[in-house]
Backbone as JSON, one array per atom type, in Angstrom:
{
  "sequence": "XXXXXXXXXXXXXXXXXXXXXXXXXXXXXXXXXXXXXXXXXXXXXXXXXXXXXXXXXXXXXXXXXXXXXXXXXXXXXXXXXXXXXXXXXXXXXXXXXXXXXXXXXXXXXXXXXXXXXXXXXXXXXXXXXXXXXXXXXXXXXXXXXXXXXXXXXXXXXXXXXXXXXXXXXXXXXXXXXXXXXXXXXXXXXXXXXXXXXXXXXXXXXXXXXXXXXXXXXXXXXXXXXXXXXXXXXXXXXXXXXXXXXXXXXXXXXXXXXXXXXXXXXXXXXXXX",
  "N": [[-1.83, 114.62, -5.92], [-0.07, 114.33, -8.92], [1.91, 113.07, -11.67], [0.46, 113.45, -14.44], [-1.36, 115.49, -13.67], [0.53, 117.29, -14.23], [1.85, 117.5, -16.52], [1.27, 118.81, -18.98], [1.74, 121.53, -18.28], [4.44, 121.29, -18.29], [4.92, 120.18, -20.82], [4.28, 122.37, -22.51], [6.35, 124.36, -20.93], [8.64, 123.11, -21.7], [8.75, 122.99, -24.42], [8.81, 126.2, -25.2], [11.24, 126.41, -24.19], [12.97, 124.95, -25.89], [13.15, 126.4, -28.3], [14.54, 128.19, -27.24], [17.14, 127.4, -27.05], [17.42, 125.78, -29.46], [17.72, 128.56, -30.78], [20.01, 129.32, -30.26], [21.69, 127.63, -31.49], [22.28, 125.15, -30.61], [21.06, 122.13, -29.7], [18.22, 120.9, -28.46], [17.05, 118.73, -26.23], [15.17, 115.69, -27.13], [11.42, 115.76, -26.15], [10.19, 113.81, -24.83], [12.98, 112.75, -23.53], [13.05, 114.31, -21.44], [9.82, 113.59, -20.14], [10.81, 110.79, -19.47], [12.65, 111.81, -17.61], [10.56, 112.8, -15.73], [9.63, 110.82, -15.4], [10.87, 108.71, -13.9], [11.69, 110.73, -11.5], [8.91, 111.31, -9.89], [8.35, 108.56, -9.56], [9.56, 108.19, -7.41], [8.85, 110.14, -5.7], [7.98, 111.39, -2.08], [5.6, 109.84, 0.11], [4.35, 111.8, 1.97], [5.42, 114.66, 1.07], [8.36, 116.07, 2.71], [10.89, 117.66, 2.72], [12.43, 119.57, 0.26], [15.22, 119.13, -2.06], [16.36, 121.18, -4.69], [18.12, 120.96, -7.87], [20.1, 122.07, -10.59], [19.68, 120.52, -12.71], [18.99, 117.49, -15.17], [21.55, 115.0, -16.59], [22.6, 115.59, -20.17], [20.39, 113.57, -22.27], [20.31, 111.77, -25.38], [17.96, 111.08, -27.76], [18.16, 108.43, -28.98], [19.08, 107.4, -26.9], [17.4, 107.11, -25.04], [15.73, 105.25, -25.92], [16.44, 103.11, -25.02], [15.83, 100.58, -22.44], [15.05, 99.04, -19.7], [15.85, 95.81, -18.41], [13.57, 93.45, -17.22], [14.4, 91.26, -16.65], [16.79, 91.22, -15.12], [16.43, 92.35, -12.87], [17.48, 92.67, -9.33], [15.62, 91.5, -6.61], [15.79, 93.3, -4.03], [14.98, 95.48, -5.85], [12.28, 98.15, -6.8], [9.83, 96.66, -8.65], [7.67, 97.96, -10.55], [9.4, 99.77, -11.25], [10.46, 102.65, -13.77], [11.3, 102.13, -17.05], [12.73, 103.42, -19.07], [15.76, 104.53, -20.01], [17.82, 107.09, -18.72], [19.79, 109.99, -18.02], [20.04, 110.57, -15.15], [19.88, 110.84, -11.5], [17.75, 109.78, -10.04], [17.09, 107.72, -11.82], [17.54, 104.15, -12.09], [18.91, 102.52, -13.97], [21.44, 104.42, -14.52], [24.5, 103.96, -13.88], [24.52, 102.29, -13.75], [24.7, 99.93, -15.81], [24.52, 96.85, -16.18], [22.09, 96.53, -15.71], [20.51, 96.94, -17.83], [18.69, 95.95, -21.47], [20.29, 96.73, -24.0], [23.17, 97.03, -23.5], [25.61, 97.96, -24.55], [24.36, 100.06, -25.88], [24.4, 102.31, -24.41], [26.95, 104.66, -24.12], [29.79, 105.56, -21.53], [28.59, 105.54, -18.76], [28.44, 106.5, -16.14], [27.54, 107.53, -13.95], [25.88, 108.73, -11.18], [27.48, 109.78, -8.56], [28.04, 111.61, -7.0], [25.8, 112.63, -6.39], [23.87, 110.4, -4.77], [25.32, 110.34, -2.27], [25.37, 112.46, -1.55], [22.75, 112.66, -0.65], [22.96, 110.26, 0.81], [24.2, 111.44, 3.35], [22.94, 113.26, 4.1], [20.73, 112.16, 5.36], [21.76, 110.37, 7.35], [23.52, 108.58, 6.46], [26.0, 106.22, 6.35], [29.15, 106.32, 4.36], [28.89, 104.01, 1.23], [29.16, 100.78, 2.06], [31.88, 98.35, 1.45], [31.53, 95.85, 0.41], [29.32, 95.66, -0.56], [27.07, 95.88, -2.97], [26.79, 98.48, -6.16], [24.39, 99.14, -7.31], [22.8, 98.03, -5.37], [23.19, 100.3, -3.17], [22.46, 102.41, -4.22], [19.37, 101.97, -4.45], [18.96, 101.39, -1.74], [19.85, 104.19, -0.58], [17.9, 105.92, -1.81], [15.54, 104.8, -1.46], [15.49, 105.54, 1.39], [15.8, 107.96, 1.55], [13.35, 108.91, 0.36], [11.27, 107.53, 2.25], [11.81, 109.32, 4.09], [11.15, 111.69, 3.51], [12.09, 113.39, 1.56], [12.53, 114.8, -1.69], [14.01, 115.47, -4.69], [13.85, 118.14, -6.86], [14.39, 119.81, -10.18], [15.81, 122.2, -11.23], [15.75, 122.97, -13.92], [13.97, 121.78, -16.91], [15.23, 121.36, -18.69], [18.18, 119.58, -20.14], [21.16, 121.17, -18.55], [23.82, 120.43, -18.65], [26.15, 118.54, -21.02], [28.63, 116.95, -20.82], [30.18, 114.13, -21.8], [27.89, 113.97, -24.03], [28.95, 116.03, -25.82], [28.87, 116.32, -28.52], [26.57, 115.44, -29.86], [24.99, 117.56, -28.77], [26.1, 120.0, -29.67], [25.28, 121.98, -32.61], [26.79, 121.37, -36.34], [27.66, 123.44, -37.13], [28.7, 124.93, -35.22], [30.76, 126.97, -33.36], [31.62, 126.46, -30.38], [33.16, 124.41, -29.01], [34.73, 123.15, -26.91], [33.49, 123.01, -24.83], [31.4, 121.99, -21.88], [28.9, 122.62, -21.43], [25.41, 124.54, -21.61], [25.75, 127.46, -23.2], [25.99, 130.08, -20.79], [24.27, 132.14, -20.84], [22.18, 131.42, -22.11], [21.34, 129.06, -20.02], [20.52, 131.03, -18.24], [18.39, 131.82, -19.01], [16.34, 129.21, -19.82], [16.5, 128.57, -17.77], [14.46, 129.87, -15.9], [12.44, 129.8, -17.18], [11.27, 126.87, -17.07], [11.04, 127.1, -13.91], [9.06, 128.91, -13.47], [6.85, 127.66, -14.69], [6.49, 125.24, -14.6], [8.32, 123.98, -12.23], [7.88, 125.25, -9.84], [5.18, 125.73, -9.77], [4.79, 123.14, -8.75], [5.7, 122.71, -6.31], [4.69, 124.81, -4.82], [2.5, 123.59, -4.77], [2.66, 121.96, -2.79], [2.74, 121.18, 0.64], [4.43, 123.11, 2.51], [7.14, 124.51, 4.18], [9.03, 127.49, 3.31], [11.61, 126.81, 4.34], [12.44, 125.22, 4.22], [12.66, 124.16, 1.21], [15.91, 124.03, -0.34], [18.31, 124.93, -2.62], [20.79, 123.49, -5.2], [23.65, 124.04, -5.62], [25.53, 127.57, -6.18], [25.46, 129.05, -8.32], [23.07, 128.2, -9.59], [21.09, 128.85, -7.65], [22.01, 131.95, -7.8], [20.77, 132.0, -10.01], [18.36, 132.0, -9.82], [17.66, 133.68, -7.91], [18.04, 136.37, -9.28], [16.69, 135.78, -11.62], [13.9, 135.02, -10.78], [13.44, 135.97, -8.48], [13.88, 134.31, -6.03], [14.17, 134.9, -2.95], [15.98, 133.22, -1.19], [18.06, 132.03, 1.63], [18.62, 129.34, 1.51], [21.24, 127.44, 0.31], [23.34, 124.99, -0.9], [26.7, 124.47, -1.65], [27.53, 122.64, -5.08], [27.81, 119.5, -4.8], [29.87, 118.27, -6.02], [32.14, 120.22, -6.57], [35.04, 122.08, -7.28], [37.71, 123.6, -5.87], [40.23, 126.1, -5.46], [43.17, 125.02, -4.09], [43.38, 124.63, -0.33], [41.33, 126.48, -0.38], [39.25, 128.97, 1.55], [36.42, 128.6, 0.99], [35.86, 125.94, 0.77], [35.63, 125.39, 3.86], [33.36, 126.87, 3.96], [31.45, 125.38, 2.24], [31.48, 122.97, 3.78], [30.35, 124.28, 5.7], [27.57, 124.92, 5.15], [26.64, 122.6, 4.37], [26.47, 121.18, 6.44], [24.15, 122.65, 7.81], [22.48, 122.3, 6.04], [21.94, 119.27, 6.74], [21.15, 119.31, 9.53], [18.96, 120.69, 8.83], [17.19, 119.05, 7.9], [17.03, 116.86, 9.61], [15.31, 118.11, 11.71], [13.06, 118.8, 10.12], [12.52, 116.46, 9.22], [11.84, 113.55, 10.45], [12.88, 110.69, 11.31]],
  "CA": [[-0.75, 115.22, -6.71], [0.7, 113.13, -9.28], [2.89, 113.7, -12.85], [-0.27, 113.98, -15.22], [-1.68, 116.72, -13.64], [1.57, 118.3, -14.36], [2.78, 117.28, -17.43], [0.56, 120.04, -20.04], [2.82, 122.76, -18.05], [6.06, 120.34, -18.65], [5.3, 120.46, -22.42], [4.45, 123.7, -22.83], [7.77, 124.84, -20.98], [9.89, 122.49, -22.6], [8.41, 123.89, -25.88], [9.74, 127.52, -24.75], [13.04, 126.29, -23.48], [13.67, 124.14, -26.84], [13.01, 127.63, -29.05], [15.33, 129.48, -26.95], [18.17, 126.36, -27.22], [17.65, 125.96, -31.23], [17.76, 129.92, -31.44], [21.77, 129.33, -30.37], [22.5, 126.76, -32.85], [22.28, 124.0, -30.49], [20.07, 120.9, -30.1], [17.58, 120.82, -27.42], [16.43, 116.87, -25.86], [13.61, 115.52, -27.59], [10.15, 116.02, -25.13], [10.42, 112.15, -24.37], [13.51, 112.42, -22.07], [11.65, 115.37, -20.23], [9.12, 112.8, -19.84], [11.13, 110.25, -18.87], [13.19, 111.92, -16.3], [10.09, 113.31, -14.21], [8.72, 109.77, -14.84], [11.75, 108.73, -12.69], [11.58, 111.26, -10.59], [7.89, 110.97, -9.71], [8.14, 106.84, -9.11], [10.27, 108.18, -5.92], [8.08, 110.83, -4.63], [7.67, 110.62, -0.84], [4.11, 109.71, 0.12], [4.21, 112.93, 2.41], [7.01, 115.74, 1.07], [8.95, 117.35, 3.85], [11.75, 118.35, 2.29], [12.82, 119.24, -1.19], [16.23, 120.1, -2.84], [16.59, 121.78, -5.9], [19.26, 120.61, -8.43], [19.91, 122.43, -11.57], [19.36, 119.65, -14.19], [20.07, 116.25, -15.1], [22.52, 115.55, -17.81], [21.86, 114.92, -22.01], [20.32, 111.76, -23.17], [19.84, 111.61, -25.91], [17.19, 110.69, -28.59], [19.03, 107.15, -29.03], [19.78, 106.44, -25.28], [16.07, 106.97, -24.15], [14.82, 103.93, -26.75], [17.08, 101.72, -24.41], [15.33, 99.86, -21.46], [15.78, 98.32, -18.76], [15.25, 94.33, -18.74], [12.96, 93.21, -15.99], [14.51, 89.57, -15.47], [17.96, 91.37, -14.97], [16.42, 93.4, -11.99], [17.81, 91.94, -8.65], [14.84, 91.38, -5.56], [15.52, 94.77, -3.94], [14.6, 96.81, -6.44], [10.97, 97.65, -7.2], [9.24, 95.79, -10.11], [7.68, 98.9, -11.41], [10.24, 101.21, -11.7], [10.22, 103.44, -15.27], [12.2, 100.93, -17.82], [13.64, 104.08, -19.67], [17.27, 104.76, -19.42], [17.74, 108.43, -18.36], [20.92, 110.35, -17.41], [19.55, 111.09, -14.11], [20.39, 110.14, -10.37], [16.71, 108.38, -10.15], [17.07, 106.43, -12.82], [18.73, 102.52, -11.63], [20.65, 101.77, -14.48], [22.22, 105.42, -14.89], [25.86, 103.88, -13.6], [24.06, 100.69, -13.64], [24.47, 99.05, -17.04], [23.91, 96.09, -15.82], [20.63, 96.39, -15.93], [20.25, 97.26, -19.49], [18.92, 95.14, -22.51], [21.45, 96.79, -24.51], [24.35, 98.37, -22.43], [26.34, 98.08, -25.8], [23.97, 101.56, -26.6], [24.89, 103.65, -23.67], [28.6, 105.3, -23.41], [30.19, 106.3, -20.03], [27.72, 105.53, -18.05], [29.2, 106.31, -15.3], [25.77, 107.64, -12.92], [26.22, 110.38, -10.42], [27.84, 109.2, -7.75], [28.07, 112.42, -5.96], [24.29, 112.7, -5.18], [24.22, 109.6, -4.19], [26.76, 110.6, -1.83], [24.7, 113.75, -0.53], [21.83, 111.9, -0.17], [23.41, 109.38, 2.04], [24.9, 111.76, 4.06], [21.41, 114.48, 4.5], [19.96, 111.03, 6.19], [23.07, 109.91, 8.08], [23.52, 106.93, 6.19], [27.67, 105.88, 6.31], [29.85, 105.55, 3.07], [28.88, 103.11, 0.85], [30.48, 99.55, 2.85], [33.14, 98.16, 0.5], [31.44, 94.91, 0.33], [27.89, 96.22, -1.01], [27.14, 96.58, -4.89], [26.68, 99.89, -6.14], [23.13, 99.88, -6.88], [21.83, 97.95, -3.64], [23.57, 101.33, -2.54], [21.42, 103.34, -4.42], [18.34, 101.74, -4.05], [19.05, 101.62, -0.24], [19.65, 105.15, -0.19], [16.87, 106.31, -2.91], [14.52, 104.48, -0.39], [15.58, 105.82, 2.34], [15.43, 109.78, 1.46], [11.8, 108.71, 0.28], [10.76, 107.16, 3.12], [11.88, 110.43, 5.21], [10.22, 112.21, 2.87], [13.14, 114.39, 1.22], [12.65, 114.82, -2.93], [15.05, 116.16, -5.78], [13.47, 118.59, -7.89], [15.54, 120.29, -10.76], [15.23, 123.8, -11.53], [15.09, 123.29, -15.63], [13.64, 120.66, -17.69], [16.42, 120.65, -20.43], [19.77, 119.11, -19.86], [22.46, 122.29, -18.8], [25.19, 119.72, -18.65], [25.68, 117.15, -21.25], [29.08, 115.67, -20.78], [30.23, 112.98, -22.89], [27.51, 114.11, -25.66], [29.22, 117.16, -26.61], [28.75, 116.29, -29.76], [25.71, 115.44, -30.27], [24.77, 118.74, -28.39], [26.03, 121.32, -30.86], [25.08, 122.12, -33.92], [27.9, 121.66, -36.62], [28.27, 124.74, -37.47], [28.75, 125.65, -33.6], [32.19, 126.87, -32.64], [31.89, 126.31, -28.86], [33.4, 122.66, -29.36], [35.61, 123.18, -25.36], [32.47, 123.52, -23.03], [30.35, 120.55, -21.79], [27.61, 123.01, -20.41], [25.21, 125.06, -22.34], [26.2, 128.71, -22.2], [25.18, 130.93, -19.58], [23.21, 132.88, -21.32], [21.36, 129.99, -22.82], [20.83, 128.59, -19.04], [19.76, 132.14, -17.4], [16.57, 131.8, -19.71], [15.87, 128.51, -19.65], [15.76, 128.01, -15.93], [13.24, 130.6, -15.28], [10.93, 129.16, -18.34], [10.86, 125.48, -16.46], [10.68, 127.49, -12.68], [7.63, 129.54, -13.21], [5.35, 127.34, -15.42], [6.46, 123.73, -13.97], [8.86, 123.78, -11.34], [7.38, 126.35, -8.63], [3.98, 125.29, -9.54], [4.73, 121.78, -8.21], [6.19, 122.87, -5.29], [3.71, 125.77, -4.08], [1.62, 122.29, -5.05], [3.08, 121.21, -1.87], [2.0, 122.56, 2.1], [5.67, 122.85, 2.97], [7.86, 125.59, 4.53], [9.92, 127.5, 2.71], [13.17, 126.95, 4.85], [12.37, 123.04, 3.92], [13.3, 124.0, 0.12], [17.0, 124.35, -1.05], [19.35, 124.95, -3.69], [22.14, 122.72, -5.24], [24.63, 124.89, -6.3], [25.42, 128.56, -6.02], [25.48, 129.43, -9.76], [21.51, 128.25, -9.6], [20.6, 129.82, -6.46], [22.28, 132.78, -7.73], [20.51, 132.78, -10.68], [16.7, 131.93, -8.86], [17.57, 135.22, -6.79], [18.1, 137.54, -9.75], [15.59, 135.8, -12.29], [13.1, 134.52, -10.65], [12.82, 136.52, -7.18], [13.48, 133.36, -5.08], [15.19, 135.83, -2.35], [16.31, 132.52, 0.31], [19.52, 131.56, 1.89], [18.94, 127.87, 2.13], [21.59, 126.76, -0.5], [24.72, 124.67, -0.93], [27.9, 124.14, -3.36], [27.24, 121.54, -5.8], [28.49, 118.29, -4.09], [31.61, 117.83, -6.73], [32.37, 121.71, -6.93], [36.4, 122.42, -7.14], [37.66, 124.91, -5.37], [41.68, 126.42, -5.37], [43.78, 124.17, -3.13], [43.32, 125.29, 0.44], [40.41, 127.62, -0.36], [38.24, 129.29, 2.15], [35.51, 127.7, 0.38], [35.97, 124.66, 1.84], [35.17, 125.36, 4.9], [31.62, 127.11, 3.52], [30.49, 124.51, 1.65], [31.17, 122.24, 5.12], [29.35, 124.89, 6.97], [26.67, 125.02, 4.38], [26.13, 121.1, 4.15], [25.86, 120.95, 8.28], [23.3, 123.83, 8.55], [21.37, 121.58, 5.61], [22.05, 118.18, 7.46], [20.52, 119.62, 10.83], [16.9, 121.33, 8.89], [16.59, 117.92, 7.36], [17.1, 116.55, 10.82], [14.51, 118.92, 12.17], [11.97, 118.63, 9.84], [12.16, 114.65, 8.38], [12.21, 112.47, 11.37], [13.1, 109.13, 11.23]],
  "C": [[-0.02, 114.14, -7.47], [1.21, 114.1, -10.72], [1.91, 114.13, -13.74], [-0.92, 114.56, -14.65], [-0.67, 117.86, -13.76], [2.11, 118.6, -15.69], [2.08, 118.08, -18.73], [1.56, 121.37, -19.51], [4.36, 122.27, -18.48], [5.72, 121.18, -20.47], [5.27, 121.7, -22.88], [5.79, 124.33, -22.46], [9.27, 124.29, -21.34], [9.55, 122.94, -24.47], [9.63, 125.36, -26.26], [11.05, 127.33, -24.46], [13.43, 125.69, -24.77], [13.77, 125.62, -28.07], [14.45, 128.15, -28.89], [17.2, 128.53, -27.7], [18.32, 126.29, -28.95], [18.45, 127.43, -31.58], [19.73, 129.97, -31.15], [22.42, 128.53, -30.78], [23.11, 125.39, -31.72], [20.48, 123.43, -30.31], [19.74, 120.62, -28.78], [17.49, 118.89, -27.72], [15.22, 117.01, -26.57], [12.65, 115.66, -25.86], [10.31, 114.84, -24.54], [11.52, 112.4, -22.89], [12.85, 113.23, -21.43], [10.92, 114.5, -19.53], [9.74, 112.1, -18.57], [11.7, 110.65, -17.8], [11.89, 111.94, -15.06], [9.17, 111.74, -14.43], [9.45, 108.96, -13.49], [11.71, 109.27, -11.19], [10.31, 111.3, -9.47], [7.59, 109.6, -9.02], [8.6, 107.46, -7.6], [10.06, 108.77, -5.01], [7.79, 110.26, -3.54], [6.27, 110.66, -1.2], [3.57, 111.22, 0.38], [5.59, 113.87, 2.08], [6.9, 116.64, 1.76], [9.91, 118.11, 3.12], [12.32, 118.72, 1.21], [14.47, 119.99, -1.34], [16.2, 119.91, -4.43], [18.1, 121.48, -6.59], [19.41, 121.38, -9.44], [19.17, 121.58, -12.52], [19.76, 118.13, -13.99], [20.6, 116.34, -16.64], [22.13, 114.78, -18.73], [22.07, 113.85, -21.5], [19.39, 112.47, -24.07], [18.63, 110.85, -27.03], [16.95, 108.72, -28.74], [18.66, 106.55, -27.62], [18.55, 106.3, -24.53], [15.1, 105.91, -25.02], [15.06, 102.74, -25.82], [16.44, 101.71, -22.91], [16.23, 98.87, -20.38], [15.42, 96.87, -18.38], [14.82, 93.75, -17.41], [14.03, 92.12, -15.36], [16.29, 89.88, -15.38], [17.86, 92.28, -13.86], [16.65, 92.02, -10.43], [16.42, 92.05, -7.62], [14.65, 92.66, -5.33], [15.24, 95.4, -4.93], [13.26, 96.45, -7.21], [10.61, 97.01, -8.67], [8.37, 96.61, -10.78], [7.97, 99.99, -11.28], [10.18, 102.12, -13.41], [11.12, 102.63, -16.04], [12.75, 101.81, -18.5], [14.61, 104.81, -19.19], [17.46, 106.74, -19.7], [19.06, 109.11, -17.89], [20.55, 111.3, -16.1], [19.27, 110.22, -12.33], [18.9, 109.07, -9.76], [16.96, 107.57, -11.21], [18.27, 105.21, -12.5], [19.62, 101.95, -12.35], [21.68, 102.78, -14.85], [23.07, 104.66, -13.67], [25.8, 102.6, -13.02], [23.75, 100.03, -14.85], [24.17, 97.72, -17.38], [22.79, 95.46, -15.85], [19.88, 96.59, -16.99], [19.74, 95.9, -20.3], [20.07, 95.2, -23.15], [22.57, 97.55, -24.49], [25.17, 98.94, -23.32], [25.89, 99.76, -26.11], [24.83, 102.53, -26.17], [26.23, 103.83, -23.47], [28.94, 105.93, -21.97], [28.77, 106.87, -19.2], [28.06, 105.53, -16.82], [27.93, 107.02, -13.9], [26.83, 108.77, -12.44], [26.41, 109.68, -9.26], [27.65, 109.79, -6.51], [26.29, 112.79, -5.09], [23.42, 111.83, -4.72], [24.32, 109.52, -2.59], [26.18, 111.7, -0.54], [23.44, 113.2, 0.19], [22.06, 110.97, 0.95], [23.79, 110.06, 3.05], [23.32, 112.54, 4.58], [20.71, 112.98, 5.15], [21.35, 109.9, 6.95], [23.48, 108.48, 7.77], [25.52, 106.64, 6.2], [27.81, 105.7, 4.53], [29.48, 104.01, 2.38], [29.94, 101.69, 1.41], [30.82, 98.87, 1.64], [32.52, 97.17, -0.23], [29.67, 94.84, -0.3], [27.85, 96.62, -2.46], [26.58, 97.78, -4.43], [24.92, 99.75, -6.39], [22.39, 98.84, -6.01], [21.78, 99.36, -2.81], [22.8, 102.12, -2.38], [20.04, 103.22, -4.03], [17.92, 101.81, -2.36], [18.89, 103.26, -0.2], [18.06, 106.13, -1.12], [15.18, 105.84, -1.54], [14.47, 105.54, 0.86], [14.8, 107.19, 2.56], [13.59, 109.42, 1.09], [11.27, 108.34, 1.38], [10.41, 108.47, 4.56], [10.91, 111.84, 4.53], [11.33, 113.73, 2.1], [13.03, 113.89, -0.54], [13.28, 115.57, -3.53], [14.13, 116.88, -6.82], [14.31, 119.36, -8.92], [14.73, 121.29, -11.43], [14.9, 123.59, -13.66], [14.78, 121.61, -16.27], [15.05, 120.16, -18.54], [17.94, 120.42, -19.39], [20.71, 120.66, -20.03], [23.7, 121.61, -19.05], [25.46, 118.73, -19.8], [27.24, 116.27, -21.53], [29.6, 115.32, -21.74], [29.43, 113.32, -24.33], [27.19, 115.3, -25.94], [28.53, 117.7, -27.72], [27.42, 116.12, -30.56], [24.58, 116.85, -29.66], [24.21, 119.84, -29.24], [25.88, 120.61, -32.14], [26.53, 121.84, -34.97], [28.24, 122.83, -37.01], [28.16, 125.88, -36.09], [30.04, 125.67, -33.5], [32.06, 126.59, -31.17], [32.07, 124.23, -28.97], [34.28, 121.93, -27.79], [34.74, 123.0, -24.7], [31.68, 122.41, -23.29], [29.21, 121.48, -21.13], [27.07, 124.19, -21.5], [25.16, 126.48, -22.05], [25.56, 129.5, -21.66], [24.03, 131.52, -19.39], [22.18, 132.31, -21.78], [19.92, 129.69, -21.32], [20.03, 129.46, -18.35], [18.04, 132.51, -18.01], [15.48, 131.16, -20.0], [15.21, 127.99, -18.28], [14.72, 129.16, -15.73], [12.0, 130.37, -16.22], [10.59, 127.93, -16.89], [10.32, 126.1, -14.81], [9.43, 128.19, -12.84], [6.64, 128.48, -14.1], [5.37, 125.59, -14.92], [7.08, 123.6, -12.69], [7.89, 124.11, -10.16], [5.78, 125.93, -8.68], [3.55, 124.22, -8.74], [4.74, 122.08, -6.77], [5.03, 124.05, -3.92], [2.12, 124.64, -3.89], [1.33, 121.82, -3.4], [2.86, 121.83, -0.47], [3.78, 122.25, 3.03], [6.18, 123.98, 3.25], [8.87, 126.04, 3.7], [11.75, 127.57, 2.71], [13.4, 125.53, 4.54], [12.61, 122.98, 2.06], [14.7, 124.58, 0.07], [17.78, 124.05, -2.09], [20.45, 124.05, -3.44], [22.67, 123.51, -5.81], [24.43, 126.4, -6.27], [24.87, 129.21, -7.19], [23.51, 129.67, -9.93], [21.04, 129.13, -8.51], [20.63, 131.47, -6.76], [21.16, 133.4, -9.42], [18.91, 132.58, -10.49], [16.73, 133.27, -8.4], [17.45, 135.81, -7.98], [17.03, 137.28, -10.94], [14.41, 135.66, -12.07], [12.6, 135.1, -9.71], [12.73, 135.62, -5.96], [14.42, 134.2, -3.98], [15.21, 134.23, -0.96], [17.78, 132.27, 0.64], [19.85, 130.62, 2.07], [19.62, 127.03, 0.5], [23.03, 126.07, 0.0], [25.35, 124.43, -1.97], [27.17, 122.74, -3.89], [28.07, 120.39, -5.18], [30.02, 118.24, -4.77], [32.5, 119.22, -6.86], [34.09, 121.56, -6.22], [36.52, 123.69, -6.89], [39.65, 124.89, -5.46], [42.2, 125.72, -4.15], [43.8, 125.07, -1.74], [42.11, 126.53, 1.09], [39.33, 127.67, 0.86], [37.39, 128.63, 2.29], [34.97, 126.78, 1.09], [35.3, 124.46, 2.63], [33.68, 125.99, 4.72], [30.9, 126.39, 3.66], [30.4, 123.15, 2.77], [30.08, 122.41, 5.64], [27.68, 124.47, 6.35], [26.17, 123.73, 4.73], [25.33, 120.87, 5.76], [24.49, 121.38, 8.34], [21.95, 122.6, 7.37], [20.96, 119.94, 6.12], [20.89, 118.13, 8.58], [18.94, 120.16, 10.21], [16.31, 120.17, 8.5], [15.93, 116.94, 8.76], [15.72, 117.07, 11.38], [13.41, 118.52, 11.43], [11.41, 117.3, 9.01], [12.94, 113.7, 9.35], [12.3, 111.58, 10.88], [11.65, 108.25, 12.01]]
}
């Protein structure tokens, strides 16, 4: 199982998903980051996958930001020597909130990485809080290892960027009024994620000889919309790691419960 036996269903459903994205007067990712993310994502595949979670997306890069590399003789020991050299807005990728590692960091704006899944990751393999005294990406690479090693991978329900953040602007169209929202709208997303889930996602995964209490959802919103587009009828999801909730809220205590119950199947089925 590897990325080019996959990547003729990639293009084809990033084809379909870029149609639907034009047809609302915004600006799909070129095919390239596509690429690049699952080249990312792919370098980190376990050997054997036990466990997968499902993310929605990772967030725009654009056209620009995926020319920029990453400069070998600025890579420290720990980290492997062939990792993917294109810069990606995506929690595999080493210099997303690691500029550092850039030829030309000058390109990329608020690069600020994803801290939070990171964060989840460390925690679904009982790793402690980043120690004070530890750069940030030994952190990552420590934990990026780790979840690989146990055999726990990130797959993301759509190819195209739902989120993009910082490049609003280069997003929409100009003659787009939605100029307030960093996420592409709903209606947009409810058609795209079930393009990328049936012709790439789910293919990969049914790819895989794994249980289906050993896949879950990041976020309700996705989960909720797997159940009603797609037919994924399971209950193994949780809140999105950064998800705000009303001061005091119920919630809270859910998305606790939720995290535990996914803590303990990881436990169960990706020994140490």
């Amino acid at each position: 199982m590897n990325f080019q036996e996959y990547k003729p269903k990639l293009i084809e459903a990033h084809k379909e998903g870029s149609k639907i994205i034009e047809n609302d007067n915004c600006i799909p990712e070129p095919l390239e980051t596509a690429i690049c993310v699952e080249e990312h994502r792919w370098f980190w595949k376990p050997e054997i996958v036990k466990f997968i979670l499902v993310a929605e997306s990772h967030v725009y890069t654009n056209k620009n930001e995926i020319q920029v590399k990453i400069d070998l003789n600025r890579l420290p020991n720990y980290v492997p020597k062939n990792i993917p050299l294109c810069f990606v807005r995506f929690v595999y990728c080493l210099s997303y909130g690691n500029s550092c590692l850039l030829s030309e960091p000058e390109r990329i704006e608020y690069n600020r990485g994803s801290n939070q899944y990171v964060n989840l990751f460390a925690k679904c393999v009982g790793l402690d809080k980043k120690p004070e005294k530890m750069k940030r990406l030994k952190w990552k690479v420590k934990v990026l290892k780790t979840i690989s090693k146990r055999g726990i991978w990130l797959l993301d329900a759509s190819l195209h960027a739902c989120y993009y953040g910082k490049n609003r602007q280069t997003y929409m169209q100009e003659n787009n009024e939605r100029k307030d929202s960093n996420r592409l709208p709903s209606k947009i997303v409810e058609k795209i994620i079930p393009i990328s889930w049936r012709q790439y996602v789910k293919p990969i995964i049914d790819g895989i000889p794994i249980d289906e209490k050993c896949v879950w959802m990041v976020g309700k919103t996705l989960h909720d919309t797997l159940s009603s587009k797609c037919g994924w009828n399971s209950d193994m999801w949780i809140y999105q790691p950064n998800v705000r909730f009303q001061k005091n809220s119920e919630y809270y205590g859910e998305k606790r419960r939720r995290e535990s119950e996914l803590i303990k199947s990881i436990g169960k089925y990706c020994q140490a």
